[in-house]
N, C-alpha and C positions, 0 to 999 in steps of 0.2 A: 979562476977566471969565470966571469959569470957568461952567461948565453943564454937559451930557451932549458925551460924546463916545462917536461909535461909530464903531470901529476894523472895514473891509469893506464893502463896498457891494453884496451879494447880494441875496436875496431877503427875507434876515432882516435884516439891516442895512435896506432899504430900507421893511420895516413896520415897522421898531420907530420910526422916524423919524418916519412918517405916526401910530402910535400915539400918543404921546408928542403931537402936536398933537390930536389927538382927544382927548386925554385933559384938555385944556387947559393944556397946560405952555406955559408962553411964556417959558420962557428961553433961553440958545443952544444950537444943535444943530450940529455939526459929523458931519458924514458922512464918513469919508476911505478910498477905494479905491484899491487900487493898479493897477487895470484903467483906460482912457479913457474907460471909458463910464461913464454911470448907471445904478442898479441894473438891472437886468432877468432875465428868466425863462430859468434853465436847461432846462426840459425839451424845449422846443421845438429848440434846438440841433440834436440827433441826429435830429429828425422835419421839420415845417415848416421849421423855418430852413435846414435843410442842401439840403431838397429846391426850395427857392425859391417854397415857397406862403406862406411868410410872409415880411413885407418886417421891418428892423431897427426900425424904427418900431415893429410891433403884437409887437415883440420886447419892449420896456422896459415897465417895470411901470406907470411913471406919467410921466407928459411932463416934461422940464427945468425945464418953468414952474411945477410942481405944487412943487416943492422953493425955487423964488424965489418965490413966490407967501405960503408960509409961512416964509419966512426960516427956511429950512435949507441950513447952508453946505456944499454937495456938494462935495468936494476929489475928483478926478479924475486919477489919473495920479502918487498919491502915497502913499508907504509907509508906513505906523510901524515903525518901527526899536525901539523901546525904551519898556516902561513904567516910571515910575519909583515905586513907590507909597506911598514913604515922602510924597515931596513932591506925589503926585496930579499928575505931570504925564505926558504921553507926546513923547516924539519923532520925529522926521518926516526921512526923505532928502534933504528939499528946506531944513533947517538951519531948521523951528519946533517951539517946543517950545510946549506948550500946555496948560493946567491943564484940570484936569477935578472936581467936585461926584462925579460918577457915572459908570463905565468901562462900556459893553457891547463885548463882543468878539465879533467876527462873522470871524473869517478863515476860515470853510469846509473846502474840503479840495481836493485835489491828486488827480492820475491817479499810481498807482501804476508806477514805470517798469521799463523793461526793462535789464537790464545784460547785454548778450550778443553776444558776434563781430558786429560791424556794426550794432549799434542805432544809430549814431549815425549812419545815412546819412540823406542830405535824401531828401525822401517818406516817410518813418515821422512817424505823427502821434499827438499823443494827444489826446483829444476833452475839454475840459471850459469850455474860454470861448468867448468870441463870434472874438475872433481867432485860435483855434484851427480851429473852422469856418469861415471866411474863408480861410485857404489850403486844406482839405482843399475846401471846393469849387472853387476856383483848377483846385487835384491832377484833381478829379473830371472838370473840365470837358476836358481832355486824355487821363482815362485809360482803358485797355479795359481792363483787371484790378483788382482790390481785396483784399486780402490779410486779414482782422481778424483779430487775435490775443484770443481771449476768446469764451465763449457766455452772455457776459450779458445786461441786457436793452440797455444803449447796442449790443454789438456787433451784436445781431439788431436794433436801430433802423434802425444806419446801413445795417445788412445790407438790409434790404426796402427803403430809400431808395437803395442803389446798384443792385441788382436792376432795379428799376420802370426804371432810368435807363438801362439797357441796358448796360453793366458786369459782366464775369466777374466770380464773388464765390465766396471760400475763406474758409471759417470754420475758425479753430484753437481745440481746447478742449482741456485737459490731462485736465478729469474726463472719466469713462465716459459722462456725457451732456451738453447741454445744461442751464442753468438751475440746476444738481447744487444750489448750495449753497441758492437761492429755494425750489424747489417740488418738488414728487412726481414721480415715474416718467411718470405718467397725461399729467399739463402738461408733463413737457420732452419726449414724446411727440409730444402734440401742436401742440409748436412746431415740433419736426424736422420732422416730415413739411410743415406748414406753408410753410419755409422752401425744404424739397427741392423740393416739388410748384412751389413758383415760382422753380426753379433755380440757387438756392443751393446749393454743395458743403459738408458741413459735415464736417469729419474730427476724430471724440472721440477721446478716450485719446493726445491728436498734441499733443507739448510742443515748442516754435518753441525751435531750436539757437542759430540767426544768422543774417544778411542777408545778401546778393551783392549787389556793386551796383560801377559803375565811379564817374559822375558822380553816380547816385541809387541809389535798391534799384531791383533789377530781380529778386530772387528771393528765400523765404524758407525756407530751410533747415530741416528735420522730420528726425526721427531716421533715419526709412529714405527720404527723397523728399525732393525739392527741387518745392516750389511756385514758378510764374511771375507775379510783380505788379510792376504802377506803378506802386502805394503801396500801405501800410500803415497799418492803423488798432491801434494799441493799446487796450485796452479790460477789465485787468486788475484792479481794481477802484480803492479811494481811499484816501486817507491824508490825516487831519485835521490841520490848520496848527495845531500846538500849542506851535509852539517860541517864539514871542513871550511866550504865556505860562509858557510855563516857565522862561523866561529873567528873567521877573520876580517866577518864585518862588510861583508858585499850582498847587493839587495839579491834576495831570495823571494819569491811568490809562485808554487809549485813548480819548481825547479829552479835556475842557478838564471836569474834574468839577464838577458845579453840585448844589444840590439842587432842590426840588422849586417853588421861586421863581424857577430858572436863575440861582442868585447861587451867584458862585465862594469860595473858600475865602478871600477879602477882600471885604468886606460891602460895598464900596462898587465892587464889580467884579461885571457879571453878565453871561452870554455864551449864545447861541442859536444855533442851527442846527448843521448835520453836522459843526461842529469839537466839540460838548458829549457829555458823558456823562452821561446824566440818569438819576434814577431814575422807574420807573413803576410806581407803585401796582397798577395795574387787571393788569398783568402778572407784578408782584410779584419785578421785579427790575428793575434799571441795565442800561442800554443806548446804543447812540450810532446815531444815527439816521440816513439820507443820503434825506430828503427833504420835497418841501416842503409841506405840513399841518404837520410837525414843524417847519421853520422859522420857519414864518407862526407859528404857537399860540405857540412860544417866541419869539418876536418882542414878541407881543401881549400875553405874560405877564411880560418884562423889562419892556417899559415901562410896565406898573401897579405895579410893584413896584419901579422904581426911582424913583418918584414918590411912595410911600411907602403902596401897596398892598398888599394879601393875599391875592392872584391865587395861585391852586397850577395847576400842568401836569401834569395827568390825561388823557390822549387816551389810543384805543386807534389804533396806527399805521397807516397805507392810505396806499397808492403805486397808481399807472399807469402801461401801456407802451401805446403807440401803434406799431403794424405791421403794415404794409399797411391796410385799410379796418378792422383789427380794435383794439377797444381791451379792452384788457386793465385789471380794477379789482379789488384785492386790499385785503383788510382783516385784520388780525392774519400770524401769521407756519403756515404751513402745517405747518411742524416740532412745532408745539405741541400737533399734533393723533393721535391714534392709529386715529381712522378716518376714513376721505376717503366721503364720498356723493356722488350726480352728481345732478345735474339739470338737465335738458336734452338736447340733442344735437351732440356733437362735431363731428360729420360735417356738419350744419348750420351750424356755427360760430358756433354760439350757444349758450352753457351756463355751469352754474355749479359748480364744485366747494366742497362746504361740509367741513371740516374739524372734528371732533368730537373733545372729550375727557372720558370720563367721560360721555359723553352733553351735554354743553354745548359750545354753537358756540364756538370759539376763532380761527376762520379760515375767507376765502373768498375764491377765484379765479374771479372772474368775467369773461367772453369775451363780448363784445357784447351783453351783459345790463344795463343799467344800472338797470332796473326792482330786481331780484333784487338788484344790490350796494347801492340805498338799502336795502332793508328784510333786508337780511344785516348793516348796521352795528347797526341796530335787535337784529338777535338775539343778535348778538355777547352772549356768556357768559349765554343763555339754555340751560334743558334743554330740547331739541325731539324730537323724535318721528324718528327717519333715515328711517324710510318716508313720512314726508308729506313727506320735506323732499322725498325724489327725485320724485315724486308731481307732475310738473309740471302737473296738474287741480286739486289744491287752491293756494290763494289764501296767496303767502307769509305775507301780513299775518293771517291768522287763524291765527297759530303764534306768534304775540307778546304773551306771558303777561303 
């Protein structure tokens, strides 16, 4: 009997699943990931999970029994190979082919790899699953050096979680700074100093040649210097799993194109998270997103809509980084801005950078403020005042028109 099938078992595969019973659907749900686990939470990986404050248990989104409980059939350990969409069915590695009412595709996205003299020695890692963290901690629990090729925000995670652990730590970035492509001068400022003052080496404008290594790497080769590590963190950014649908023929332009319902260019096919290219309204252009608000929301918007609703996905986007005791909480994108105001105090590690256009908030980086990053979502594409904004005496919520 055919029903929903969701192709992933991420963070958006595993709401759209819980959605879809909330919603009252009671027909079959098939879950099928090609990972062993049940869906569970990416972000933690690079922070808690790697640094052993969180166990794999308060890793997963919802417990094994929360999926038996509602009769959703969680396939674990298995691929789709092939949709067929003339005949609505999909295919599987493991030889079932299985019809489907309604397609959601969740296949996510990939760490971006390295092709260079010696990438391929064992201790080079690239960080994006649960078992990819399970050996870099294995690496860690053995190694006195750490190599990360990248100054994003996973490499400066893993970065302050190898640091804390007692671990040499070499950071490689190709841009002039940190952060280059996220945020301003001011923020990848003050991340660098950040990360120096707690003994991190960060080396910008330094593009990684190749590896040395006998049995593993043991060194990583820079244009004018040879760096010493016992492993290697890649952390170069992602690339969205788009080729399952492309191979069955639905429009693809850096990521899996959906509209504003996350329904793919077959109406009986709709797909969420950081494999989509969605458009947004409130931004006023298409974008492909790599996080999870965007997952969850398009998670929550496929399954009203594949059930025969008229749910539209309007968010404005907001991500977090967690490093060292500092958590980092941003809302819109800081490029969209043409003047940055401060408020607060750096030096205190407590502040907020608000990002104006035209005099309307459009963005905000906020550093151990979480006061300021609720009522910065609230102002979002308000006209505000720049001097009250910096003005840390007046009371954000009395700038909300």
């Amino acid at each position: 009997m055919s029903g929903i099938i969701i192709i992933g078992a991420g963070q958006a595969a595993g709401q759209a699943a819980a959605s879809l019973r909330q919603e009252g659907y009671e027909g079959t749900i098939t879950l099928i990931g090609d990972e062993s686990f049940a869906p569970y939470q990416r972000p933690p990986l690079s922070k808690q999970y790697l640094s052993g404050e969180l166990s794999i248990d308060r890793v997963y989104i919802r417990p094994a029994k929360f999926y038996e409980d509602r009769n959703i059939d969680l396939q674990s350990g298995v691929r789709v190979t092939s949709i067929d969409r003339q005949n609505k069915t999909i295919s599987t590695d493991n030889g079932q082919t299985l019809a489907y009412q309604k397609l959601l595709i969740c296949t996510g996205s990939r760490p971006r790899e390295l092709n260079i003299p010696g990438s391929d020695l064992p201790g080079i890692h690239y960080l994006r699953r649960l078992d990819d963290v399970d050996r870099i901690r294995d690496d860690m629990a053995s190694a006195n050096s750490i190599c990360i090729i990248g100054g994003g925000y996973i490499g400066l995670e893993v970065a302050a979680v190898a640091v804390t652990a007692g671990l040499s730590v070499n950071i490689l970035e190709m841009e002039s700074r940190i952060l280059q492509r996220v945020t301003n001068e001011q923020m990848s400022a003050f991340y660098h100093r950040l990360h120096t003052d707690r003994g991190v080496n960060i080396h910008t404008s330094t593009a990684c040649t190749g590896f040395k290594g006998d049995a593993r790497v043991n060194s990583v080769l820079c244009q004018d210097q040879t760096i010493a590590a016992d492993m290697v963190i890649v952390g170069i950014g992602i690339l969205p799993n788009i080729e399952l649908a492309q191979q069955a023929g639905l429009e693809c332009d850096n990521g899996i194109l959906v509209d504003d319902h996350c329904r793919t260019s077959d109406p009986d096919i709709f797909s969420a998270g950081d494999c989509t290219n969605h458009p947004n309204p409130i931004l006023g252009r298409r974008l492909r997103l790599e996080s999870v608000p965007n997952a969850m929301e398009q998670a929550r918007t496929s399954a009203a809509n594949m059930l025969g609703g008229d749910k539209t996905y309007a968010a404005v986007p907001w991500f977090w980084s967690d490093q060292y005791e500092l958590k980092l909480q941003m809302v819109g994108f800081s490029s969209d801005g043409d003047t940055a105001v401060l408020r607060g105090d750096p030096e205190a590690l407590q502040f907020a950078t608000f990002y104006l256009k035209d005099g309307k908030v459009v963005a905000v980086d906020a550093v151990n403020s979480p006061k300021e990053f609720m009522v910065a979502k609230r102002l979002y594409g308000m006209q505000v005042n720049a001097d009250s904004l910096a003005d840390s005496a007046i009371d954000l919520k009395s700038l909300i028109s």
